[in-house]
C-alpha positions in Angstrom: 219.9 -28.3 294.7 222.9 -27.2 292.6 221.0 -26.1 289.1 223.2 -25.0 286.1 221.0 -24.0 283.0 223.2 -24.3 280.0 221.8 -21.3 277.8 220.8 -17.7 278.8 218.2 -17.3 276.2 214.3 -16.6 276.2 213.6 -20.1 278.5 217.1 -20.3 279.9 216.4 -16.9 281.4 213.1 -17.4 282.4 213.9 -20.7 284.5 217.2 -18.7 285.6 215.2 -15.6 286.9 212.2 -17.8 288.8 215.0 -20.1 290.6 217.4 -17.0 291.4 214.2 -14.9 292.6 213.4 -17.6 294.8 217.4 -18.3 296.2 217.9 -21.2 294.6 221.3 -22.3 293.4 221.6 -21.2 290.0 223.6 -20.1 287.4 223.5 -19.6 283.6 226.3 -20.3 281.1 225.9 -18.1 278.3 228.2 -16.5 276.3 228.6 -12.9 274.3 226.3 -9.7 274.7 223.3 -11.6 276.0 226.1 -13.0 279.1 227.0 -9.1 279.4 224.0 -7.7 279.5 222.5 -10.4 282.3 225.9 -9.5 284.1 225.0 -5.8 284.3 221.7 -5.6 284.3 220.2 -8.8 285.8 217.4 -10.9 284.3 214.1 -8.7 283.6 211.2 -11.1 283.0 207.4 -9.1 282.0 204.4 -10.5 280.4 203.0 -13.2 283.3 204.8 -12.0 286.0 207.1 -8.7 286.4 210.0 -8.5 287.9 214.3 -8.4 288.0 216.2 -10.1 289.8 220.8 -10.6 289.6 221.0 -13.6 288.3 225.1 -15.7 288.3 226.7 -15.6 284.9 229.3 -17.7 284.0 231.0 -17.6 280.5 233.8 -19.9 280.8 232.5 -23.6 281.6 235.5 -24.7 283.2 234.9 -22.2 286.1 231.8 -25.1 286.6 233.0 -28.3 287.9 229.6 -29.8 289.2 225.9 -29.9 289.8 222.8 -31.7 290.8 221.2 -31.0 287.4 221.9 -29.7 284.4 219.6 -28.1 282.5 220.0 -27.4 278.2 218.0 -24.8 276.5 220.2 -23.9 273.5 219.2 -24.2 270.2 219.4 -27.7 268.6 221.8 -26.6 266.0 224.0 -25.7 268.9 223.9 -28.5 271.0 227.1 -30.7 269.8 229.4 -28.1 270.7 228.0 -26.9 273.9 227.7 -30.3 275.3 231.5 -30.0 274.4 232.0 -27.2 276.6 230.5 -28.8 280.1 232.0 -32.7 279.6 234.0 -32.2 282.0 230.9 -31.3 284.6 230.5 -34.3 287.3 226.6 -34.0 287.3 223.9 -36.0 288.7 221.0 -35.4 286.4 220.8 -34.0 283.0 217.9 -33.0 280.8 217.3 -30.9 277.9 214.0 -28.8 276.9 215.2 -28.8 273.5 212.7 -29.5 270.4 213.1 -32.9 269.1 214.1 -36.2 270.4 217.4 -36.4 269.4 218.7 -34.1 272.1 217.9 -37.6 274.6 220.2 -39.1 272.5 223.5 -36.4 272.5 223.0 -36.4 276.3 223.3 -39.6 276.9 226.3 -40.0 274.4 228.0 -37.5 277.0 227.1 -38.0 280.4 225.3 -41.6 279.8 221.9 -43.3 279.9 221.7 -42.9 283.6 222.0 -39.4 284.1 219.4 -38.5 281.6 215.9 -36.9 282.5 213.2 -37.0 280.0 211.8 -33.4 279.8 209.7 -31.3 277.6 207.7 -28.0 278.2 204.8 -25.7 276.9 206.3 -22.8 278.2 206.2 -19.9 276.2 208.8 -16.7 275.8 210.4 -14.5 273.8 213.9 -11.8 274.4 212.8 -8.6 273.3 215.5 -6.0 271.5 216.0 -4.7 275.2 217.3 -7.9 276.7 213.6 -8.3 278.7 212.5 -11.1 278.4 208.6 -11.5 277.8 207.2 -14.8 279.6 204.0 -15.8 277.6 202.6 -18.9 278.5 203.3 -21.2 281.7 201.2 -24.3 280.4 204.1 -27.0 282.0 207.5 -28.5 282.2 207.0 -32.0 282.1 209.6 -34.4 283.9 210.5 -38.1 283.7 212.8 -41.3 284.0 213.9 -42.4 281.0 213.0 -45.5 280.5 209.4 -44.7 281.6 208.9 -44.0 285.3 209.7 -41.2 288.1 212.4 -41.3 291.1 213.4 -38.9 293.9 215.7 -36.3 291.3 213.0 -36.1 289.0 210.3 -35.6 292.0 212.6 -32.8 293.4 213.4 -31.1 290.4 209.4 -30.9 289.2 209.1 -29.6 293.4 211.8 -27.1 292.5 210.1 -25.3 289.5 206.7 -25.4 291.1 208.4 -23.8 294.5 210.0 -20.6 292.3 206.7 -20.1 290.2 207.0 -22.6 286.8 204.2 -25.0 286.7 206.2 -28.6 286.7 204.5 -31.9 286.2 206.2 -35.4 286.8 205.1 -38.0 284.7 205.9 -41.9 284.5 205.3 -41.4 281.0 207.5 -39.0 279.3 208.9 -40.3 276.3 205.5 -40.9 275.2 204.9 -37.0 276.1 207.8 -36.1 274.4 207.0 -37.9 271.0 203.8 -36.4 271.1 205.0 -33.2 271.1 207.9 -34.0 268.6 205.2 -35.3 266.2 203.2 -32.0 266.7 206.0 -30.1 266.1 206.9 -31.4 262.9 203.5 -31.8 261.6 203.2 -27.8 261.6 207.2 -26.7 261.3 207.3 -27.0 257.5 203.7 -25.6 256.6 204.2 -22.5 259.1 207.6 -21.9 257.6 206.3 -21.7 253.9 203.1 -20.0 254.3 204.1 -17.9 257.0 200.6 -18.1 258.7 199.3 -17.9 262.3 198.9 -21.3 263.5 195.3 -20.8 263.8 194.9 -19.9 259.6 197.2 -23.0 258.8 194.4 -25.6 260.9 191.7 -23.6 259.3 192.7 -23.8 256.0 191.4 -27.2 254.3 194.4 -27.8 251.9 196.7 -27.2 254.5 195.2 -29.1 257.3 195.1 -31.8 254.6 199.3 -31.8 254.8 199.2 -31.6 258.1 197.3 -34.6 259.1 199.0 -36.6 256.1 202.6 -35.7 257.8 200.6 -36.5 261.3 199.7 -39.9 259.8 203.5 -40.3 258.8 204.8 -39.6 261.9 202.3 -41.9 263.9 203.9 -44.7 261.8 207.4 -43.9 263.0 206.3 -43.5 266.5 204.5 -47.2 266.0 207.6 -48.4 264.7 209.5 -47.6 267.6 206.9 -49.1 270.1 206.1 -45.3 271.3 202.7 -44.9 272.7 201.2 -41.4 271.5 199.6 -38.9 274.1 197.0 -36.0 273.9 199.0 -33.1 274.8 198.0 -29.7 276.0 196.9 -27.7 273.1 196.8 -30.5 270.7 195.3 -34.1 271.0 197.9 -36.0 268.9 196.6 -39.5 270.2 193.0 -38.7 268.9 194.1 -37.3 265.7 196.6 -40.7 265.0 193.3 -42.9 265.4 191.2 -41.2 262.5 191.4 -41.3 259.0 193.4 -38.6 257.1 189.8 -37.0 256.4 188.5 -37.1 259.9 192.0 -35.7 260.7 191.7 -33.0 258.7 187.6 -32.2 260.5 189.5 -32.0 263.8 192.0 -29.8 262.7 189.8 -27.0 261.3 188.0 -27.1 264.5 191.0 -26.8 266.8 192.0 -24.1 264.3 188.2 -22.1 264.9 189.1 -22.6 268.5 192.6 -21.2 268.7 191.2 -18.6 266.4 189.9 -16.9 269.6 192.2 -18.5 271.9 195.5 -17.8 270.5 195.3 -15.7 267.6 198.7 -14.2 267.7 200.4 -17.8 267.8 203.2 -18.7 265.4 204.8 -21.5 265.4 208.3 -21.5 266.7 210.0 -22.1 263.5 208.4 -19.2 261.7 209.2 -16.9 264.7 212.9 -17.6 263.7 212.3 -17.0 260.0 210.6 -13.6 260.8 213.6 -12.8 262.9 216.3 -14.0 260.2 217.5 -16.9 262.8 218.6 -20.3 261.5 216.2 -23.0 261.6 216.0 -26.3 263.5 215.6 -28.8 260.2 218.4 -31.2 260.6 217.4 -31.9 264.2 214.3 -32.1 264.0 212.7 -33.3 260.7 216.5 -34.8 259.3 216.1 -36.9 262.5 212.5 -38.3 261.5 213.8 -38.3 257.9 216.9 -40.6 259.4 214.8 -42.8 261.6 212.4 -43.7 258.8 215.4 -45.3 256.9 216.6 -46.9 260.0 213.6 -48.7 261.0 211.8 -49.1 256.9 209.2 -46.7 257.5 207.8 -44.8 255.0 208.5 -41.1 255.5 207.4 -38.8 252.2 206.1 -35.6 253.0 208.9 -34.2 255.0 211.7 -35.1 252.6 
């Protein structure tokens, strides 16, 4: 299988490393220092596993003319113009571990429906000021047809990752998965991002938890609107917490925050890790797109605006 990972950061290089350490055929488009340095040095991953391994680096995208897969990990923000850069690719498969929904959407308006893999993960990793990259949490990439269902690419893909060391799940339901992290996401993005909390205090805390599940209750109305079944997801049961009240909600929620108090007490959301490291954030993507969809389909979105 022909893998090209369009991105050489924290996950791109993770995903990179496993599949080059394992002699898969791989290679990374990235672009810049973090290109040069991966071009001298190799990818360096620590944290779960330890180890370096040459990785191929490509920084010109026409030097790429196909694959079996392609694989996006940039930013959000970045996406339109790097999905610029590889239309030309003649590819069988394309999927994106990108936050959001959207991203479904800008694939398909590039390589079509057909080629387009759900996929979402709870993988966890950051690049530290050396260029090593520390690989945190392994929790799951999760694969699937969209519409809803598996096939032979998506079954050997999720083989592939599981061969080189990341845990891979394929699921017949993965738009569902992928809302209900979405949904997640969003609930936390904004509260993180202005209080600058661990994830654990902002669950704990009763006025916040309060915004949270009122945003949670706003999203679950989208979702319903566009016939999307909600999931419990690892880490966080979104399906329960749509079925209680906003007070119940907000019960729930400072338990799971008294349980990843001990758990995960260094978390921080995503989003506030860029904010601590002066990086743009994901907004229009992300909670524009809810924002957007709301209008489209007459739902009610007011806490996010």
């Amino acid at each position: 299988m022909k893998i090209v990972i369009l991105g050489a950061g924290a996950l791109g290089t993770v995903l990179g490393a496993h599949l080059a350490r394992a002699g898969e055929d791989v290679t990374l488009l990235a672009r810049g220092q973090r290109a040069a340095y991966l071009q001298e040095h190799g990818a360096t991953i620590t944290g779960l596993v330890d180890f370096t391994v040459p990785v191929g680096v490509v920084t010109d995208p026409t030097q790429i003319r196909d694959a079996d897969v392609l694989i996006v990990t940039v930013k959000t923000y970045d996406m339109a113009s790097a999905l610029q850069s590889v239309k030309h690719l003649d590819v069988a498969s394309v999927a994106s571990i990108q936050n959001g929904i959207l991203k479904n959407e800008q694939l398909a308006q590039t390589f079509g429906w057909e080629k387009v893999l759900g996929a979402m993960v709870f993988t966890g990793a950051e690049v530290l000021p050396t260029g090593i990259v520390r690989f945190t949490l392994n929790q799951g990439a999760y694969l699937g047809e969209l519409p809803p269902g598996t096939s032979v690419p998506v079954q050997t893909l999720g083989d592939t990752l599981e061969r080189v060391g990341i845990v891979a799940h394929v699921t017949p339901s993965i738009q569902s998965l992928e809302w209900s992290k979405y949904v997640s996401w969003v609930c936390g993005m904004a509260p993180a991002v202005l209080t600058r909390l661990e994830t654990y205090k902002l669950l704990q805390d009763a006025q916040i938890a309060t915004i949270v599940a009122a945003i949670l209750q706003e999203m679950t109305q989208l979702a319903t609107a566009r016939a999307i079944v909600l999931e419990d997801i690892t880490f966080f049961p979104t399906k329960t917490l749509s079925e209680l009240s906003v007070d119940a909600m907000v019960t729930q929620l400072r338990h799971l925050g008294d349980r990843w108090a001990s758990l995960m007490p260094h978390n921080k959301i995503p989003a506030l890790q860029d904010v601590e490291r002066g990086k743009r954030l994901e907004v229009e993507e992300t909670l524009g797109y809810a924002v957007r969809q709301s209008a489209a389909g007459d739902v009610s979105i007011q806490l996010i605006l």
